[in-house]
C-alpha positions as CSV (number, residue, x, y, z in Angstrom):
1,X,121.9,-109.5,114.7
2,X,118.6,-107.7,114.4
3,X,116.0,-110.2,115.5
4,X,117.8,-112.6,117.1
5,X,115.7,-112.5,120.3
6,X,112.5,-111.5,118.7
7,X,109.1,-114.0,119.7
8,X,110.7,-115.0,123.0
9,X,106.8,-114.3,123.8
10,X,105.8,-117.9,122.0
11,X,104.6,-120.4,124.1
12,X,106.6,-124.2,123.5
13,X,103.1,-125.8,122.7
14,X,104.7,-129.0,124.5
15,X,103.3,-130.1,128.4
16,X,106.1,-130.4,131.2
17,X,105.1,-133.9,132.0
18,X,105.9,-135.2,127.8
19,X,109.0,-133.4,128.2
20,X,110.2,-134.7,131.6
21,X,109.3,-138.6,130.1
22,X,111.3,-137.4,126.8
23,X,114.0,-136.8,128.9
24,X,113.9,-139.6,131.3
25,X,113.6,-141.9,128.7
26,X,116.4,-140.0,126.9
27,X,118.7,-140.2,129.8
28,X,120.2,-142.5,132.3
29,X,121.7,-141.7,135.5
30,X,121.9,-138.2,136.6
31,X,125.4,-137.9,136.0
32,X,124.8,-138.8,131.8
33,X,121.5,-136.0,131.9
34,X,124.4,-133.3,133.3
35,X,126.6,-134.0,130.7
36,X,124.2,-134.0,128.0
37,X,123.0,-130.6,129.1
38,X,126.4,-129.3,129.1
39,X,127.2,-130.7,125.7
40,X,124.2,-129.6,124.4
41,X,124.7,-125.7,125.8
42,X,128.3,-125.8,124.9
43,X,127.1,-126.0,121.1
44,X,124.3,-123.5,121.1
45,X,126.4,-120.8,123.4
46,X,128.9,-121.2,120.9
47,X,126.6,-120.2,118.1
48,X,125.6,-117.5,120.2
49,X,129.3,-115.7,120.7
50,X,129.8,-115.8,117.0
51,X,126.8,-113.9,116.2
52,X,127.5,-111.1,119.5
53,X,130.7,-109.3,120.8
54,X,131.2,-110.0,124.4
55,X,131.6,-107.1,126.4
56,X,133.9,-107.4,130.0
57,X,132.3,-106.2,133.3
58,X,133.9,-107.3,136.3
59,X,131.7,-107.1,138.7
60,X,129.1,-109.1,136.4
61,X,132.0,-111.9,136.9
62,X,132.1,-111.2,141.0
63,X,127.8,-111.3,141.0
64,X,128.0,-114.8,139.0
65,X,130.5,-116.8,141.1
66,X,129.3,-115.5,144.4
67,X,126.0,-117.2,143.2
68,X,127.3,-120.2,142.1
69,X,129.0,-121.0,145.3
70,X,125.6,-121.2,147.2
71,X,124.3,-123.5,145.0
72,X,125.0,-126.9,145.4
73,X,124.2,-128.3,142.0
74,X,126.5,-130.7,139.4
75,X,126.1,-127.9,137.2
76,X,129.0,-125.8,136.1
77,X,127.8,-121.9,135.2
78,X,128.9,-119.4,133.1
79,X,127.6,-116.0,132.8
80,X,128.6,-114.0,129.9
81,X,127.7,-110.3,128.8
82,X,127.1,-109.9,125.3
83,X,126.4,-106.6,123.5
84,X,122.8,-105.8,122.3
85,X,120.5,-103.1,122.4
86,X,117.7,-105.9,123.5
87,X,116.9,-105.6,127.2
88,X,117.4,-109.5,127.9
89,X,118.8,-112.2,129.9
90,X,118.5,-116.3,129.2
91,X,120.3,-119.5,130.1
92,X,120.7,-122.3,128.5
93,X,121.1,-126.1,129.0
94,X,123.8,-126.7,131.1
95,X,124.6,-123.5,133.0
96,X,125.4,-121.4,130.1
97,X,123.5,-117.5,131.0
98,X,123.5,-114.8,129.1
99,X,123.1,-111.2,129.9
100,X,123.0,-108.4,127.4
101,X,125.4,-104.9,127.8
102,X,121.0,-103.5,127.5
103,X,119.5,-105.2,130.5
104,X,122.8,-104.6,132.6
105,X,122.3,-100.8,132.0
106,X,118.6,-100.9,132.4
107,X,119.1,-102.1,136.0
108,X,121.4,-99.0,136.2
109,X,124.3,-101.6,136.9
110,X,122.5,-102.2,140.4
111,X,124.1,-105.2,142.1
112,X,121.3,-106.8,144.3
113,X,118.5,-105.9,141.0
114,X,121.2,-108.2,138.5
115,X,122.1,-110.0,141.2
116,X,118.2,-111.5,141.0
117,X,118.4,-111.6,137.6
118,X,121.5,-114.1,137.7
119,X,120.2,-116.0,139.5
120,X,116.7,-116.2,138.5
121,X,118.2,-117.6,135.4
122,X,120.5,-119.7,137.2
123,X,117.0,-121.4,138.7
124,X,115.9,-122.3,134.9
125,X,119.1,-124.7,134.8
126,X,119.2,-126.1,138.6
127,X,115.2,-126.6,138.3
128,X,115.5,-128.3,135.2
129,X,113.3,-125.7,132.7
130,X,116.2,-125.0,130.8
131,X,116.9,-128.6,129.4
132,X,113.0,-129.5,129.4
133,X,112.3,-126.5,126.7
134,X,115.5,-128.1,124.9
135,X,113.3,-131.3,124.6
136,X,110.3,-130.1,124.4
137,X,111.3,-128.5,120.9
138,X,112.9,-131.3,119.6
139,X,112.2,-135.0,118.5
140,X,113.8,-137.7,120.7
141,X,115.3,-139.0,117.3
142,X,117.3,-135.7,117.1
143,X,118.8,-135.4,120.7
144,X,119.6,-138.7,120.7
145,X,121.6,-138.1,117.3
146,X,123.2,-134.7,118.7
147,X,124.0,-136.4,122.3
148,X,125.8,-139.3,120.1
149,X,127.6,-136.9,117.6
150,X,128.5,-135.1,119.9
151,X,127.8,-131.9,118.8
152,X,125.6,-129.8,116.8
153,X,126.5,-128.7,113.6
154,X,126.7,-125.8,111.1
155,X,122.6,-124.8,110.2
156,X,121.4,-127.1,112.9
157,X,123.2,-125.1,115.9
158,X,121.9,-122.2,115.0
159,X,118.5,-123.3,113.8
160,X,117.8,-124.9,117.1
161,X,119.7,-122.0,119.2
162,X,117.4,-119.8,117.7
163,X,114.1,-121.9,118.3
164,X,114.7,-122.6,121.9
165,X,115.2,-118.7,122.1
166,X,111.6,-117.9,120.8
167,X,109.8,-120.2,122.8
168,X,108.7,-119.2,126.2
169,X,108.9,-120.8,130.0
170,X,105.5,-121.6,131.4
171,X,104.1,-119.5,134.4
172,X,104.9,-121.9,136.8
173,X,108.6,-122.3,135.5
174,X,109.1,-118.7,136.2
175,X,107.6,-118.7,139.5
176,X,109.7,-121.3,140.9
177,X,112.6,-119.5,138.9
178,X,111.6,-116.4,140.9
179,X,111.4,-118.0,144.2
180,X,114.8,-120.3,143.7
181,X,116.6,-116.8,142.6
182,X,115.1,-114.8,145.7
183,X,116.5,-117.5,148.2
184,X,119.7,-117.3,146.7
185,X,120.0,-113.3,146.1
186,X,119.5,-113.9,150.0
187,X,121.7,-116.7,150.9
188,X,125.1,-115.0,148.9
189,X,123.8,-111.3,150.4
190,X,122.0,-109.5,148.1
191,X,118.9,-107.7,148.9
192,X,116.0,-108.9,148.4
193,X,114.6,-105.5,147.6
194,X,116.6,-105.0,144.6
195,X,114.5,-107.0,142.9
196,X,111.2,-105.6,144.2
197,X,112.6,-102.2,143.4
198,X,113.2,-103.2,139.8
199,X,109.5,-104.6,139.6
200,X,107.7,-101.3,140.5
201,X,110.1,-99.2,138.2
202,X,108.8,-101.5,135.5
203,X,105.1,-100.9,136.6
204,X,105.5,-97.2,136.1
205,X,106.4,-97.4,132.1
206,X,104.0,-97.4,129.3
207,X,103.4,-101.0,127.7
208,X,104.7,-100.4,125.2
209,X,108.0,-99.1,126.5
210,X,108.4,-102.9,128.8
211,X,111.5,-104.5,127.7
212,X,110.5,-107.6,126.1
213,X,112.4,-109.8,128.5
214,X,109.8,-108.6,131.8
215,X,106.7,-108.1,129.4
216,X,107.0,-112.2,128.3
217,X,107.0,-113.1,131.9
218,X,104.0,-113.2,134.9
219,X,102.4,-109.9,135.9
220,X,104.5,-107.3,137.7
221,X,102.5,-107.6,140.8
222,X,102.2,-111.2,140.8
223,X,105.7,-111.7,141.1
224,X,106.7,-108.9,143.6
225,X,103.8,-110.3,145.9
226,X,105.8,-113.9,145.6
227,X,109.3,-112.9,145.9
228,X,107.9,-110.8,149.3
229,X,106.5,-114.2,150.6
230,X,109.7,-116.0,149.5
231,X,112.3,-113.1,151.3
232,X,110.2,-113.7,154.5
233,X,110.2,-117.4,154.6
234,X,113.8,-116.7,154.5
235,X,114.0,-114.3,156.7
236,X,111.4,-113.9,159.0
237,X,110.4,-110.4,160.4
């Protein structure tokens, strides 16, 4: 599936605010927005596991549900390894993350660095970003038709699978991504400094040798400076 990631660098081109009023407008309660999400997820992972081979790993499974139970969220997640020489990990609407075989290797298979990761992603959904890019790419017209199909179908699944994967979360997304996924690395046990660690390995390659996944994201030391502030807050020294 050569490509299939490639762009995640593009911006959405649509403001959080438009995409928060899409959806509230969309949307009724809270309960109908978490269904939606999930229905919406269901049908794009689904395109996603017929284009990749999953690949088992255990304690991948152990990292994801130790997370999950610290979070108190209507949400229901799923992590899932597929294979992929792509450094990469993504989640979509609903709870649905994704890690590739490459980015759980690249991490050297280092709990607390993948336990960050997790849950980094794992902030995307409880936060909301996840859904909002879903929106954001889309007319109102055609989520309303998907959410009263039901599903997605055929071309359409994997035409919008593959858009929301090329567009990109805004800097502040990730930071409140990064700051949610600290707390929790923190709250289920994981150390903090496996993510720091993984930061200032990534400093010391060439740009050109960055996994795509880090290079789309907020500078290196930009985010090891926040996730610092964040792991004291939690745990003051």
């Amino acid at each position: 599936m050569g490509g299939f990631f490639e762009g995640l660098g593009k911006k959405a081109g649509e403001a959080y605010n438009k995409s928060r009023w899409l959806y509230d407008s969309l949307l009724g309660s809270e309960e109908d927005r978490i269904v939606s999400e999930y229905k919406l997820g269901h049908q794009m992972a689904k395109e996603i596991t017929v284009e990749r081979e999953w690949v088992e790993i255990d304690f991948i499974t152990v990292l994801h549900k130790r997370l999950a139970a610290w979070i108190k969220s209507p949400h229901r997640f799923n992590c899932t390894v597929i294979r992929s020489g792509e450094v990469n990990a993504f989640a979509l609407p609903g709870g649905y993350i994704f890690l590739t075989d490459a980015i759980v290797n690249f991490c050297e298979r280092n709990e607390d660095e993948l336990a960050f990761i997790i849950a980094h992603e794992m902030g995307h959904v409880v936060k909301g970003h996840a859904f909002d890019r879903m929106i954001a790419e889309h007319s109102i017209q055609v989520i309303s038709k998907w959410l009263r199909d039901g599903r997605l179908l055929g071309a359409t699944a994997k035409q919008a699978t593959l858009k929301f994967l090329k567009t990109q979360y805004s800097r502040d997304n990730e930071y409140e991504a990064d700051d949610f996924g600290i707390r929790l690395t923190l709250a289920a046990g994981y150390d903090s400094k496996g993510a720091v660690r993984m930061f200032e390995r990534l400093k010391t390659l060439g740009q050109s040798d960055i996994p795509e996944y880090f290079s789309t994201h907020p500078s290196f030391n930009s985010r090891i400076a926040q996730i610092k502030k964040a792991a004291l807050r939690v745990r003051p020294r």
